[in-house]
C-alpha positions as a printed NumPy array, in Angstrom:
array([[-121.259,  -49.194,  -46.227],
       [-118.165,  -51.306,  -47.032],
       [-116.174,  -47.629,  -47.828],
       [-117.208,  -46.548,  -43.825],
       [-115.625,  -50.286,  -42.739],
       [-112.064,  -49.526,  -44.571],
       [-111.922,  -46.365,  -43.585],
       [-112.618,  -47.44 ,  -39.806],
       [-110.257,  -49.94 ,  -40.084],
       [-107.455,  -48.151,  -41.781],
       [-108.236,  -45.612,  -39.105],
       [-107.934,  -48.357,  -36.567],
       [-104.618,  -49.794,  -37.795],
       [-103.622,  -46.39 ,  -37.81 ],
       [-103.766,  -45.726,  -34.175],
       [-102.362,  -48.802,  -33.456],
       [ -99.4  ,  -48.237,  -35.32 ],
       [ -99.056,  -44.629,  -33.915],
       [ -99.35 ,  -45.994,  -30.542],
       [ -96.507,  -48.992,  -30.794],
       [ -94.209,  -46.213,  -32.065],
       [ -94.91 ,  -44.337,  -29.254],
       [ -94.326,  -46.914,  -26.959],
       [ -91.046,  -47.848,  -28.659],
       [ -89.695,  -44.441,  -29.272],
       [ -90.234,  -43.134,  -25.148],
       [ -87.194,  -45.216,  -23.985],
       [ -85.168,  -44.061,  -26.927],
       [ -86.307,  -40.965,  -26.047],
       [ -85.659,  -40.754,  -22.657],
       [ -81.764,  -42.092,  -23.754],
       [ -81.062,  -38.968,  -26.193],
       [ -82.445,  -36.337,  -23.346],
       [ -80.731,  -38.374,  -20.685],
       [ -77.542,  -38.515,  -22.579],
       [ -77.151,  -34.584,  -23.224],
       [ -78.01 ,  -33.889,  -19.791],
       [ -75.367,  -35.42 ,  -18.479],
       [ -73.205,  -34.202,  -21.381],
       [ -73.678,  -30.94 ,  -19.753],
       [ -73.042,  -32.044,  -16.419],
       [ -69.775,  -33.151,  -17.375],
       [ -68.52 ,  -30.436,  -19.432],
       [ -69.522,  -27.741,  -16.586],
       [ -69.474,  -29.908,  -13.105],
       [ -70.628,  -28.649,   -9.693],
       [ -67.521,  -29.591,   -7.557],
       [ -66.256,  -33.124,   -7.177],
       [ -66.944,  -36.695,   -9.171],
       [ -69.591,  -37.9  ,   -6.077],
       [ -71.283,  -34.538,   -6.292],
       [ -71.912,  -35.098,  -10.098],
       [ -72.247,  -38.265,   -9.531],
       [ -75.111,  -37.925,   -6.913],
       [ -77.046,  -34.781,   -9.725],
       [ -76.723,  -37.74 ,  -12.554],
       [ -78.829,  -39.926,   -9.989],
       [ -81.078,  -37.217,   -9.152],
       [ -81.555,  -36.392,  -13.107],
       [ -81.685,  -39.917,  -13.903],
       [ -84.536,  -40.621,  -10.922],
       [ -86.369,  -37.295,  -12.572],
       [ -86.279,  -38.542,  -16.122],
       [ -87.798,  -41.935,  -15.227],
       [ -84.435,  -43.796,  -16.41 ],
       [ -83.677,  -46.694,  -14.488],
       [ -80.05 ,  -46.09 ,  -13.539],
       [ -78.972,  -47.393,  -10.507],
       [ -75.516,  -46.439,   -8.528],
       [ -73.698,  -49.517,   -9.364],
       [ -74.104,  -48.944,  -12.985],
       [ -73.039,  -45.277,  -12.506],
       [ -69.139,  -44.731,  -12.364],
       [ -68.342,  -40.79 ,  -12.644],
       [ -64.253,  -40.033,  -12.395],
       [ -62.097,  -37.04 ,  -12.575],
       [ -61.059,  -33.82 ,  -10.771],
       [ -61.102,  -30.058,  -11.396],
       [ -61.969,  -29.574,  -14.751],
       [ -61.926,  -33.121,  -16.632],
       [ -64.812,  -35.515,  -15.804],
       [ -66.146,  -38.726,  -17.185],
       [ -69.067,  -40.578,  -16.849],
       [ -69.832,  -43.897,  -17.62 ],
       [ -73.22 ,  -45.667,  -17.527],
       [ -75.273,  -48.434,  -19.056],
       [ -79.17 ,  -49.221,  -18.023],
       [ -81.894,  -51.221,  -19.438],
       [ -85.485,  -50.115,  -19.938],
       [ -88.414,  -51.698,  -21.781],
       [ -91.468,  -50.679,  -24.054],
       [ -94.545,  -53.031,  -23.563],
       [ -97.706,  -53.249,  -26.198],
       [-100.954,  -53.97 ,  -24.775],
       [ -99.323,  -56.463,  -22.108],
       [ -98.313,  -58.423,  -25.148],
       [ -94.787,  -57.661,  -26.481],
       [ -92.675,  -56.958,  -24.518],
       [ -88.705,  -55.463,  -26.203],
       [ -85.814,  -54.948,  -23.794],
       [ -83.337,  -52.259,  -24.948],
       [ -80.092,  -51.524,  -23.071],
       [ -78.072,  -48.276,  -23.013],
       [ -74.829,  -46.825,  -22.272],
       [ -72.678,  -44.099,  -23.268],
       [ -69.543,  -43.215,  -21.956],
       [ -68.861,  -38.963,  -21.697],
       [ -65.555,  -38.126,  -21.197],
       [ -64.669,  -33.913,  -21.254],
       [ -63.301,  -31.1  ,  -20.584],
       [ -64.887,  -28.003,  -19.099],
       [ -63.478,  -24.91 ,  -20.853]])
């Protein structure tokens, strides 16, 4: 009987482990697939800086990342762009814990 109670509780400390790391890691995540999507926007842009600048929006609104114009700036012409944002998202456990993060990156390139 008291072998059935560890095991259910290891199990249950388990899963909540498993879950904060999954609450943590989807912003991070979110960052690193947000980041080389733009990467590749910049490298191999459509036409002008507000053109890319308007598909980073559009990407950003898809992805769930909460980028908003004013912390978008996207420069350049014909084949060397840069794009520069910064954003803040959250992770929340159970209502209880709440962690802010805030990222940024700054891609500057040249299409081939």
């Amino acid at each position: 009987m008291l072998s059935s109670i560890k095991r259910l509780f290891c199990l249950l400390v388990t899963g909540l482990l498993i879950y904060a790391a999954l609450q943590y890691g989807r912003p991070w995540f979110r960052y690193y697939l947000f980041k080389s999507d733009v990467t590749g926007m910049v490298r191999f842009p459509a036409q002008d800086a507000g053109t890319l600048k308007a598909e980073i929006l559009e990407k950003a609104a898809k992805d769930h990342v909460p980028l908003s114009p004013e912390n978008l700036s996207v420069s350049g012409r014909q084949w060397h762009f840069r794009a520069v944002a910064s954003w803040s998202d959250s992770a929340d456990i159970f209502g209880h814990y709440r962690r802010q993060f805030n990222f940024s990156f700054d891609e500057n390139a040249e299409a081939p």
